[in-house]
MMTF fields as JSON, N, C-alpha, C and O atoms, coordinates in Angstrom:
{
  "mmtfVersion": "1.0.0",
  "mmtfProducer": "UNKNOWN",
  "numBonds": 495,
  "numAtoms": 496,
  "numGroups": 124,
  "numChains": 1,
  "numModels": 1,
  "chainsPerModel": [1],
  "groupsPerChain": [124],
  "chainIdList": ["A"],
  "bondAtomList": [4, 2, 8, 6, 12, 10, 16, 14, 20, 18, 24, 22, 28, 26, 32, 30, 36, 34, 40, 38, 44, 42, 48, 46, 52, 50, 56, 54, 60, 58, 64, 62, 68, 66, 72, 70, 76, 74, 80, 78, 84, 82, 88, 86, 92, 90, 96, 94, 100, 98, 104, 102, 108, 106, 112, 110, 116, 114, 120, 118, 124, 122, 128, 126, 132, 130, 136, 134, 140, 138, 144, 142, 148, 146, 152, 150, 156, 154, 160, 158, 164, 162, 168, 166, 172, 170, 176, 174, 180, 178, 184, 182, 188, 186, 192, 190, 196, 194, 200, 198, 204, 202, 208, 206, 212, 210, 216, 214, 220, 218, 224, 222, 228, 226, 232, 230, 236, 234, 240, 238, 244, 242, 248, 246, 252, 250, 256, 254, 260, 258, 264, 262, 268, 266, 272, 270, 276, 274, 280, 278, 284, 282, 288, 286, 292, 290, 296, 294, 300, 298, 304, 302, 308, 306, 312, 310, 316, 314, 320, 318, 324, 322, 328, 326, 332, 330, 336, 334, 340, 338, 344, 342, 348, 346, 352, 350, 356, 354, 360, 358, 364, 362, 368, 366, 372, 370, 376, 374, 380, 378, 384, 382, 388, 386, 392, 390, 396, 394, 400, 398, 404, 402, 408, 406, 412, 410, 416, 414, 420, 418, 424, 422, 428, 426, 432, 430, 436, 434, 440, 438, 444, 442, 448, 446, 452, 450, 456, 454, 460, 458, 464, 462, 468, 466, 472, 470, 476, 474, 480, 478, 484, 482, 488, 486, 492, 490],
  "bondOrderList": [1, 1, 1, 1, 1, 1, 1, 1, 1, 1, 1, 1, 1, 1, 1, 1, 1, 1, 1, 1, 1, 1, 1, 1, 1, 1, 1, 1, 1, 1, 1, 1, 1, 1, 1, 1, 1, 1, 1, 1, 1, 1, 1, 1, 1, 1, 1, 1, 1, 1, 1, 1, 1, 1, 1, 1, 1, 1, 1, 1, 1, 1, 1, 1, 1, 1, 1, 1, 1, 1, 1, 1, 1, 1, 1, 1, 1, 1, 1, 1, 1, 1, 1, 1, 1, 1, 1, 1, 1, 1, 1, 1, 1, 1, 1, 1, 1, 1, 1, 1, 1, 1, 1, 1, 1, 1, 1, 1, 1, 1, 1, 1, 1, 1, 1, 1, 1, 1, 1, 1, 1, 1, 1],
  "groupList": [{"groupName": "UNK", "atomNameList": ["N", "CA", "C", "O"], "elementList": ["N", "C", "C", "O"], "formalChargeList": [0, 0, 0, 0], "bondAtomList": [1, 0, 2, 1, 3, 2], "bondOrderList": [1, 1, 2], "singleLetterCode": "X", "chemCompType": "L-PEPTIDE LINKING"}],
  "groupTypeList": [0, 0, 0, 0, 0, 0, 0, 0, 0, 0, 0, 0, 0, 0, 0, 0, 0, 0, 0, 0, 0, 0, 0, 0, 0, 0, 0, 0, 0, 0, 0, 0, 0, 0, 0, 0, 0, 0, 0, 0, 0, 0, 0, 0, 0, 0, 0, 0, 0, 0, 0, 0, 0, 0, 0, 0, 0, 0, 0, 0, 0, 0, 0, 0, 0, 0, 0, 0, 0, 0, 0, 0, 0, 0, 0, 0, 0, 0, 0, 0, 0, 0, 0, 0, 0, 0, 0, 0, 0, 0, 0, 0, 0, 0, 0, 0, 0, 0, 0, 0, 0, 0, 0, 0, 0, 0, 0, 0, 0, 0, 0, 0, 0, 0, 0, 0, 0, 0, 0, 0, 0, 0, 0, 0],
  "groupIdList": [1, 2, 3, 4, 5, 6, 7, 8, 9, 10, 11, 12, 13, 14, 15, 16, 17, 18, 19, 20, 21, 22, 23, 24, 25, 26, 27, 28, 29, 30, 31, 32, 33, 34, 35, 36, 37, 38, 39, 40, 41, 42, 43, 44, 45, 46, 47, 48, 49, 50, 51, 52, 53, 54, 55, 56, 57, 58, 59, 60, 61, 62, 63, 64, 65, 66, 67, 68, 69, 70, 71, 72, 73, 74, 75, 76, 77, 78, 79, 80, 81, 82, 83, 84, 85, 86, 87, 88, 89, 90, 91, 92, 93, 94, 95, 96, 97, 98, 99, 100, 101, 102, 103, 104, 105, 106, 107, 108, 109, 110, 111, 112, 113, 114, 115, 116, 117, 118, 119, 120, 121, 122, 123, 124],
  "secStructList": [7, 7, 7, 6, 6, 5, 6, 7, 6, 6, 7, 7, 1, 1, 5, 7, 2, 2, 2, 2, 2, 2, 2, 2, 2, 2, 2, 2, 6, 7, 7, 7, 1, 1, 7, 7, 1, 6, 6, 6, 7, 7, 1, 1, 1, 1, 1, 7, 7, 2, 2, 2, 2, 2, 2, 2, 2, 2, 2, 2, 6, 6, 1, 1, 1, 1, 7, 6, 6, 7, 1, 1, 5, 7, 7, 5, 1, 1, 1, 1, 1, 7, 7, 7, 7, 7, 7, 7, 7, 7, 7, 7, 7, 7, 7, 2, 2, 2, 2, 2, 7, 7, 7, 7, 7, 7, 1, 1, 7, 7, 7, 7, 1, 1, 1, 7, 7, 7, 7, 7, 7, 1, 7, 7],
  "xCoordList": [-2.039, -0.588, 0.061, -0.532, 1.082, 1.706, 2.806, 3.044, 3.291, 4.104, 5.56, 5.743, 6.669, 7.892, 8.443, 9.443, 7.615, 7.799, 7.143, 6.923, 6.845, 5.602, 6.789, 8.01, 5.669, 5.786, 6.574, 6.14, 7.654, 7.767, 7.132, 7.611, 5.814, 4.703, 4.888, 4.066, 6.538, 6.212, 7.751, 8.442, 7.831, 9.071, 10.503, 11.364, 10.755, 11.667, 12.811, 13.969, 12.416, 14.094, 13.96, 14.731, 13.338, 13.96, 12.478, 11.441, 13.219, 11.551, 12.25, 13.481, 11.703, 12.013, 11.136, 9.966, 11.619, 10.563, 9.534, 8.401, 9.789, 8.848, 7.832, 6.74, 8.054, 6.866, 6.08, 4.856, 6.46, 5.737, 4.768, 3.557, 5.328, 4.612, 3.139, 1.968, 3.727, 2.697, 2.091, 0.927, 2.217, 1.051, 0.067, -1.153, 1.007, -0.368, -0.926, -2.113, -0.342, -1.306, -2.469, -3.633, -2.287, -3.175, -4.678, -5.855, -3.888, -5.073, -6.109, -7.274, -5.47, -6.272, -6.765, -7.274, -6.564, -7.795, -6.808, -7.434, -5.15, -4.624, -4.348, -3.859, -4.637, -4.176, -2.731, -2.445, -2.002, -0.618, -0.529, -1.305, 0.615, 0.916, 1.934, 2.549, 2.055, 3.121, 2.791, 3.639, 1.662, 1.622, 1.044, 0.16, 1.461, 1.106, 0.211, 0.731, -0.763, -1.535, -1.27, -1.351, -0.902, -1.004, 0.15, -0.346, 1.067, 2.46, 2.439, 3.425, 1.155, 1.204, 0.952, 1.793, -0.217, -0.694, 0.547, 0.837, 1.252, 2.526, 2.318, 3.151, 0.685, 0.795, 0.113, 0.071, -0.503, -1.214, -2.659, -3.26, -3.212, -4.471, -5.515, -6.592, -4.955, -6.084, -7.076, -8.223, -5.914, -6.459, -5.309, -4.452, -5.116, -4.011, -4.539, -5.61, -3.685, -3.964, -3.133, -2.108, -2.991, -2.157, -0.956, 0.238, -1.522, -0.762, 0.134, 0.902, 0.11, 1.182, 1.856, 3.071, 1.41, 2.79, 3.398, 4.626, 2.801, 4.092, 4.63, 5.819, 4.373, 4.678, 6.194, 7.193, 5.892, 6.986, 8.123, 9.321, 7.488, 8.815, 9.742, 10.889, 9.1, 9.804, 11.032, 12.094, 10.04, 10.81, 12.267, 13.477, 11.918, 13.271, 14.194, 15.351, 13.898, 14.573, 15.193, 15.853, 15.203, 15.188, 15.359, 16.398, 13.795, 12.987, 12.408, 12.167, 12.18, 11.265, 12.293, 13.028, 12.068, 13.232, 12.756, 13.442, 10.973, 10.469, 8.916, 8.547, 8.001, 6.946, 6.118, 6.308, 5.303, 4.284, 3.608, 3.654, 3.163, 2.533, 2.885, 2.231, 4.494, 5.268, 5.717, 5.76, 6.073, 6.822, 7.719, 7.884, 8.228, 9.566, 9.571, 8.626, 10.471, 10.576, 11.727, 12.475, 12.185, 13.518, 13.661, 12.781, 15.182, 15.761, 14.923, 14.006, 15.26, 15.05, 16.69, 17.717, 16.264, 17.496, 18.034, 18.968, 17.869, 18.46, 19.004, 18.793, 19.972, 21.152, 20.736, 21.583, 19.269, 18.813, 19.087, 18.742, 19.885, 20.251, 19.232, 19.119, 18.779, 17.973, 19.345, 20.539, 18.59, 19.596, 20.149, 19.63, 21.596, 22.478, 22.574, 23.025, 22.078, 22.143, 23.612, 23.875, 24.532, 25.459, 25.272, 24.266, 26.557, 26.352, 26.424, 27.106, 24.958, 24.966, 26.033, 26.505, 26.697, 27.986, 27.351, 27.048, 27.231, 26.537, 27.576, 27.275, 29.134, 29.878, 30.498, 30.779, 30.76, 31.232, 32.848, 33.229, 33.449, 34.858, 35.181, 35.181, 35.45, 35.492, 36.571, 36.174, 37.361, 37.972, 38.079, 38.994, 36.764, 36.418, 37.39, 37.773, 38.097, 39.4, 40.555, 41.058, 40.902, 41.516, 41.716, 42.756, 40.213, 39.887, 39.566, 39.643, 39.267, 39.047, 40.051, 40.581, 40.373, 41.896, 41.207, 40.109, 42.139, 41.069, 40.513, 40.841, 39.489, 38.093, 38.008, 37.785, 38.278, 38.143, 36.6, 35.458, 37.37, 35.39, 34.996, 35.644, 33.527, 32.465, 32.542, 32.605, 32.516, 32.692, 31.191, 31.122, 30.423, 29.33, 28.147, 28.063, 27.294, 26.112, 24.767, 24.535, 24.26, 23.568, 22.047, 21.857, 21.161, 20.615, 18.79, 18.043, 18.689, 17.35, 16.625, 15.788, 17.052, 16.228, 15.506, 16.255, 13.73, 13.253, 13.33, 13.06, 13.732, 13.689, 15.009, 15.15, 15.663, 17.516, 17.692, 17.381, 18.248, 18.672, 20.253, 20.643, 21.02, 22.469, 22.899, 22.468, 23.867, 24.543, 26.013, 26.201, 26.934, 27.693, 28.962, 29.511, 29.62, 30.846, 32.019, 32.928, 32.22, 33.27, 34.047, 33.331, 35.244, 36.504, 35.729, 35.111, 35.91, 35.822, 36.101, 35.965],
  "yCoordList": [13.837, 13.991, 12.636, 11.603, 12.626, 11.408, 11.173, 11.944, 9.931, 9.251, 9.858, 10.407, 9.564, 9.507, 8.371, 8.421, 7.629, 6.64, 6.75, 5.779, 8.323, 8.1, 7.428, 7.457, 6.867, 6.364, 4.826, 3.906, 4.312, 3.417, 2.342, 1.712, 2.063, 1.154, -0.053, -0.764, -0.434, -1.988, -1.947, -2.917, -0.472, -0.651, -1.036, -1.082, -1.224, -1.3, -0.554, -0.971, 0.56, 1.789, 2.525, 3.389, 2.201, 2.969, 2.887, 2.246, 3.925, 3.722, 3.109, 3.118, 2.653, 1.551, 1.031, 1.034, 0.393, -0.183, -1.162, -1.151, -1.805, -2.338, -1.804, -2.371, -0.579, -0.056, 0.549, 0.504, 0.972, 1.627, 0.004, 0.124, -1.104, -2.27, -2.597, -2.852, -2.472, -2.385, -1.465, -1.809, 0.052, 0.528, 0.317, 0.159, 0.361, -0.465, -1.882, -1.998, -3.052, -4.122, -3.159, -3.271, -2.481, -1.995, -1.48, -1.682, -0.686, 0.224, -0.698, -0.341, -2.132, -2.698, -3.904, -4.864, -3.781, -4.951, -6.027, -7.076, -6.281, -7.291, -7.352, -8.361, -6.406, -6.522, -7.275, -8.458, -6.219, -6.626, -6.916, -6.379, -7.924, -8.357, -7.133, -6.488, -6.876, -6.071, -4.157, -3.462, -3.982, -2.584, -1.646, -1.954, -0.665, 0.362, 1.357, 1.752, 1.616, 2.089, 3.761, 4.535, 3.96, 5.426, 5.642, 6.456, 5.497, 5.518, 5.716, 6.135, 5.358, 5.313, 6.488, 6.992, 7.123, 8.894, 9.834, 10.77, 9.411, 10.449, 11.561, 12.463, 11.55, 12.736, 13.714, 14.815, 13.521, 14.222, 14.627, 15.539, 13.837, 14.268, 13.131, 12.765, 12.709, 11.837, 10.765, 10.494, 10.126, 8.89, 8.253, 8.992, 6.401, 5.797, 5.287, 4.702, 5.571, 5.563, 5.398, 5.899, 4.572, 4.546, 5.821, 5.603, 7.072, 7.754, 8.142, 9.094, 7.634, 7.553, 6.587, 6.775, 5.53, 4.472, 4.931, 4.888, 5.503, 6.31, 7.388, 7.454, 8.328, 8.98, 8.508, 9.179, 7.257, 6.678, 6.312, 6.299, 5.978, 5.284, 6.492, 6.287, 7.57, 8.645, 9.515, 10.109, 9.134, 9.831, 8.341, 8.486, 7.741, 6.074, 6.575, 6.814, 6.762, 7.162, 8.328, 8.659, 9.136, 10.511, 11.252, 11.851, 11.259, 12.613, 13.395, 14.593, 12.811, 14.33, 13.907, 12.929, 14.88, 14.929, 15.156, 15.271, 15.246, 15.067, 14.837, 15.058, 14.218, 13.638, 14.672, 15.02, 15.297, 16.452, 15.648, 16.293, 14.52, 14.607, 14.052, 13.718, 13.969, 13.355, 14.895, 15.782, 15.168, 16.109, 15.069, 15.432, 14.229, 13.485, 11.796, 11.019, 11.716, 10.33, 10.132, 11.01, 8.792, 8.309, 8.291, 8.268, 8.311, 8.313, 7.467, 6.899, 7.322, 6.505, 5.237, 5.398, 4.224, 3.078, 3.132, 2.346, 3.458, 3.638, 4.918, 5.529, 5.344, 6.304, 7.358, 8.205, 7.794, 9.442, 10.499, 11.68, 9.695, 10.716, 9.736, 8.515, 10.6, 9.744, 9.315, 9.551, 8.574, 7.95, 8.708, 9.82, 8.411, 9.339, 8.292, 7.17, 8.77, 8.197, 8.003, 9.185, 7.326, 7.327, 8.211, 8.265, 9.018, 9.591, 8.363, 7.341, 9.204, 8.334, 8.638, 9.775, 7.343, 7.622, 6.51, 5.348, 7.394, 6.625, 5.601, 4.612, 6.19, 5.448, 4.063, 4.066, 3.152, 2.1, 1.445, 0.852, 1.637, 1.482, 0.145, 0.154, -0.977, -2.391, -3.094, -2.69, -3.651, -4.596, -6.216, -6.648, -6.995, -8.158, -8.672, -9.018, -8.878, -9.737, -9.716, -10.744, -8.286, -8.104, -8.881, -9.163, -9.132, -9.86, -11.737, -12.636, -11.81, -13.353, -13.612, -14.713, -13.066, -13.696, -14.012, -13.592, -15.061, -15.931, -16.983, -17.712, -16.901, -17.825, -18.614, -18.176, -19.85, -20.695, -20.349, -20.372, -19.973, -19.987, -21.281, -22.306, -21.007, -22.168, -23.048, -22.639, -24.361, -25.112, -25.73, -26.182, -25.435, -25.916, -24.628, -23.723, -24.859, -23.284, -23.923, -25.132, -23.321, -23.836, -23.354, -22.139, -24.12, -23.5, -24.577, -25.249, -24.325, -24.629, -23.612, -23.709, -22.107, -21.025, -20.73, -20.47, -20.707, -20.772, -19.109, -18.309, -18.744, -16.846, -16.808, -15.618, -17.066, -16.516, -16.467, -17.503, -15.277, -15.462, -15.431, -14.584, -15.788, -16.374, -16.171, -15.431, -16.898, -16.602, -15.406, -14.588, -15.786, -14.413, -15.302, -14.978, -16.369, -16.912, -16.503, -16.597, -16.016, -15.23, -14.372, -13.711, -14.245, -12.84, -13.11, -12.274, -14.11, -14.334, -13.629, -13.971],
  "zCoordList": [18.548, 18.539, 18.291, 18.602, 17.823, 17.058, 18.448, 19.378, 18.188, 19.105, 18.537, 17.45, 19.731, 19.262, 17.971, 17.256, 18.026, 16.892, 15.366, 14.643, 14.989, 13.86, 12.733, 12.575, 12.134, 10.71, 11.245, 10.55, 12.34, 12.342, 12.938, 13.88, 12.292, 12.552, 12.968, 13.548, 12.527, 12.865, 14.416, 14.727, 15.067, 16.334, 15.836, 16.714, 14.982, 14.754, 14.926, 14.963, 15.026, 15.657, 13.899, 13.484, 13.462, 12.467, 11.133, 10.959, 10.504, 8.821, 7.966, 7.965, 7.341, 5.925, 5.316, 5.698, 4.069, 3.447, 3.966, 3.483, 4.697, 5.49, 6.231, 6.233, 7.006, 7.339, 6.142, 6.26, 5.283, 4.269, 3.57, 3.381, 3.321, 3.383, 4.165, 3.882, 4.956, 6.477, 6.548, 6.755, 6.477, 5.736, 4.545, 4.572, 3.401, 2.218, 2.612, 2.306, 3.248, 3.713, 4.663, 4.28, 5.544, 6.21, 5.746, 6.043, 4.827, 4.237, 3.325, 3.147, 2.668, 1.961, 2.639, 2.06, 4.02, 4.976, 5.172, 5.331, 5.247, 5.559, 7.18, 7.689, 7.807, 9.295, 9.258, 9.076, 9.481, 9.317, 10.906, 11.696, 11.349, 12.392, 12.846, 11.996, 14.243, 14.96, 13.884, 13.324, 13.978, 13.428, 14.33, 15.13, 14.23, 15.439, 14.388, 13.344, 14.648, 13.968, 13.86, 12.907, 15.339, 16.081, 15.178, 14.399, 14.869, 13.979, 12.393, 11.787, 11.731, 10.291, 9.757, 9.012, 10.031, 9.698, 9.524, 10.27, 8.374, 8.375, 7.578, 7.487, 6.676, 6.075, 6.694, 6.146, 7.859, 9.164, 8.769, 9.338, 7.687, 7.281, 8.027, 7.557, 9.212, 10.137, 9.852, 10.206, 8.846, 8.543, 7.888, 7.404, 7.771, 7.067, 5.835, 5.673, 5.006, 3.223, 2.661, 3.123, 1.253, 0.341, 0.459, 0.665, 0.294, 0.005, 1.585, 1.449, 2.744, 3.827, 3.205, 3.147, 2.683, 2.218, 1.33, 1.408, 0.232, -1.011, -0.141, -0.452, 0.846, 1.541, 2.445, 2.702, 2.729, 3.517, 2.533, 2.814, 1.17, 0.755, -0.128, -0.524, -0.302, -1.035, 0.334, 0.147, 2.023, 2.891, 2.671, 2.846, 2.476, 2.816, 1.665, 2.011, 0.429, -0.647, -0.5, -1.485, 0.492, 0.458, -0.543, -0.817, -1.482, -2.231, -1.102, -1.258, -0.016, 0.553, 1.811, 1.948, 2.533, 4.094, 5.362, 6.378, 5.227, 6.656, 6.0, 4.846, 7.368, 7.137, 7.442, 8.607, 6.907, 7.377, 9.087, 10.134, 9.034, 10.21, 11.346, 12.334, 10.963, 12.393, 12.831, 11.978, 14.328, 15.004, 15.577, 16.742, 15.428, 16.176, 15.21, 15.078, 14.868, 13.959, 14.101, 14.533, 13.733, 13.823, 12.035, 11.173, 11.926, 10.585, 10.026, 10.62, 8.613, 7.539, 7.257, 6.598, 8.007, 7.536, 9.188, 9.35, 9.732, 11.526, 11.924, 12.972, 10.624, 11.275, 11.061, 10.778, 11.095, 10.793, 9.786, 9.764, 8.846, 7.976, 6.368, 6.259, 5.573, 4.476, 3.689, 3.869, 2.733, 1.54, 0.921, 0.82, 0.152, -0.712, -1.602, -1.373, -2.737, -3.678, -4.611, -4.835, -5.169, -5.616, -6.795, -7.502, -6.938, -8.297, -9.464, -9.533, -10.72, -12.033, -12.607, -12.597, -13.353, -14.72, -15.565, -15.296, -16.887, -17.94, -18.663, -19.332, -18.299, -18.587, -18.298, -17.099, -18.726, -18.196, -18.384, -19.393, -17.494, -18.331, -16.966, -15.735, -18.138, -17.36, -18.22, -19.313, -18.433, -18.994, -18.33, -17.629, -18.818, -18.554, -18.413, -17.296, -19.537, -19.99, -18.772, -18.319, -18.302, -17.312, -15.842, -15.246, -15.465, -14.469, -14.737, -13.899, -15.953, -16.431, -17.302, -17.158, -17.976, -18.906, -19.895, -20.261, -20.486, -21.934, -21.325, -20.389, -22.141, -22.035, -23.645, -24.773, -23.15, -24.64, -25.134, -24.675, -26.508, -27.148, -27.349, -27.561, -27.22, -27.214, -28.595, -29.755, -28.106, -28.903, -30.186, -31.329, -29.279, -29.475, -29.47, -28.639, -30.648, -31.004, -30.354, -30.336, -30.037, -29.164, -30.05, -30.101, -30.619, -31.838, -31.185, -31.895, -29.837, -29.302, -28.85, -27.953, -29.739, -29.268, -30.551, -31.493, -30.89, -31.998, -32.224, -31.328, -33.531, -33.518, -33.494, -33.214, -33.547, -33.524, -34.771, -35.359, -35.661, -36.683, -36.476, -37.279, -35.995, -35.922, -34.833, -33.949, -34.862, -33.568, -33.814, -34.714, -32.494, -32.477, -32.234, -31.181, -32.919, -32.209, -32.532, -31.707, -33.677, -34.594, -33.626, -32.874, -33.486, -33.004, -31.433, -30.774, -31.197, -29.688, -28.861, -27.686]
}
């Protein structure tokens, strides 16, 4: 049976990328400092492995929303709820100029990069 703390291996109050760290040092012979061993087995197949650390970091990202082999865990990030990802906008609507004003163009081409076939100084 797993602790009230599974998956957060290193006490911290909470899962994150760091424990998922501390699992893969584990599994590949680094003896991580401050790791609770009893805590890592989050995919409940009774042993710690690579795949509890991708396990941990997909629960931190929230792609998956619980650990098969915890029955009691603390959130992912402290506050128990997983990540919300911002909605994507492919769009970008910025007006540089707006926030910087004019910017004197460059006086000088700067022609110490070998492979450039020209530069871009024109309609500044």
């Amino acid at each position: 049976m797993f602790s009230a703390t599974c998956g957060d291996v290193n006490s911290s109050g909470a899962i994150d990328i760091v424990d998922a760290l501390l699992i893969a040092q584990y599994y590949v012979g680094l003896n991580p400092s401050n790791f609770d061993s009893a805590a890592a087995d989050v995919n409940g197949d009774s042993g710690i492995d690579i795949m509890d650390a991708l396990l941990m970091v997909q629960y931190y990202v929230g792609l998956v929303d619980s650990l098969p082999g915890c029955s009691q865990m603390p959130g992912p990030g402290g506050d128990g709820d997983p990540y919300t990802w911002p909605v994507y906008s492919p769009g970008l609507d910025y007006n540089f100029r707006d926030e910087f004003g004019d910017i004197a163009m460059p006086t000088q081409v700067l022609n110490d990069c070998s492979g450039i076939a020209g530069t871009q100084s024109q309609e500044w």
